[in-house]
C-alpha positions in Angstrom: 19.6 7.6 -8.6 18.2 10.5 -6.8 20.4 11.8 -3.8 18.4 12.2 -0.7 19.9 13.9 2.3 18.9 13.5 6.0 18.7 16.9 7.8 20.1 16.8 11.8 18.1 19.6 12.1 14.8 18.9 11.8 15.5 14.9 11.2 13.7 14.5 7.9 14.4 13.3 4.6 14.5 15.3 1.8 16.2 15.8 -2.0 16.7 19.2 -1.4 18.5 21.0 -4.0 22.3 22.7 -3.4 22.4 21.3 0.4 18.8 23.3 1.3 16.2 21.8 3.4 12.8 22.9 2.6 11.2 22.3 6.2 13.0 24.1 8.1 15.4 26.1 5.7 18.5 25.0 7.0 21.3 26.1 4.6 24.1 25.1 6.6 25.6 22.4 4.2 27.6 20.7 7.0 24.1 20.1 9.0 22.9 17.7 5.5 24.3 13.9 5.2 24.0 12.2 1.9 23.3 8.7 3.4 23.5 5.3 0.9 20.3 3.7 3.0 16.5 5.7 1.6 13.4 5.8 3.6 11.1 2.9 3.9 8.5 2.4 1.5 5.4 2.0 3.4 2.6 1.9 1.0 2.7 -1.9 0.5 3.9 -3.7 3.5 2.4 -6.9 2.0 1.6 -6.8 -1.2 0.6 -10.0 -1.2 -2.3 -10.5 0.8 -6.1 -10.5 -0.1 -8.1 -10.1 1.9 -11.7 -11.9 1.9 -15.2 -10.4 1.2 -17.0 -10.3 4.2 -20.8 -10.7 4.6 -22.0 -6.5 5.8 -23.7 -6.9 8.7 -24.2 -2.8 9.8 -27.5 -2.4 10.8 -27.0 1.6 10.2 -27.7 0.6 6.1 -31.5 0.2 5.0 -31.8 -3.4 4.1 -32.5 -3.1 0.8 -29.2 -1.3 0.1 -27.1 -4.3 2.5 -29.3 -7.0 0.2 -27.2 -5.6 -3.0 -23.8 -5.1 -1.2 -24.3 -8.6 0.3 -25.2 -9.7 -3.4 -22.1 -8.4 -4.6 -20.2 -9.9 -2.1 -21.3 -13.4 -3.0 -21.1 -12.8 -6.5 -17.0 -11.9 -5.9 -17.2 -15.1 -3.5 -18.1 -17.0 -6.8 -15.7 -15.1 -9.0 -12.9 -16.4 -6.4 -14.2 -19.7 -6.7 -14.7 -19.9 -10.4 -10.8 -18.2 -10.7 -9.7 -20.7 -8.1 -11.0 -24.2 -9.9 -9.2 -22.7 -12.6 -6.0 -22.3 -11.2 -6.1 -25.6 -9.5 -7.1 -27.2 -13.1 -3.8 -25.3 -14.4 -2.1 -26.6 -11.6 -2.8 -30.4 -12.2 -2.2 -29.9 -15.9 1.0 -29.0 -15.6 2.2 -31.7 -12.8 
């Protein structure tokens, strides 16, 4: 496990190495606490949601050009369907 250490300096966390902070170059050791609890993770905050295709409706793009994004939307619309009759088949089979 990587040690991570909380400046009270300059309040950020950081795995500075031998007690040195690399923001503000603090190399007071006393000013660096090795807490158990790590930074948040904020890449996913719901890693679970999907989020459906919407129709494009910008009337900056030429129309020819929102004719084949819209085209592609439906087409993933149909790929959601097809995956979703699938899954509710595989569901039924196994009850």
């Amino acid at each position: 496990m990587k040690r991570i250490f909380l400046c009270t300096t300059c309040q950020t966390w950081h795995e500075g190495q031998h007690g040195h902070c690399p923001n503000c170059l603090n190399k007071d050791a006393d000013a660096l606490h090795n807490c158990a609890k790590q930074p948040e993770d904020h890449r996913t905050p719901n890693p679970f949601e999907m989020p459906l295709p919407t129709w494009i409706k910008d009337s900056t793009i030429s129309a020819p050009l929102r004719f084949i994004k819209n085209t592609g939307v439906a087409l993933q619309w149909v790929a959601m369907f097809f995956a979703g009759s699938i899954a509710w088949m595989a569901y039924w089979v196994a009850v």
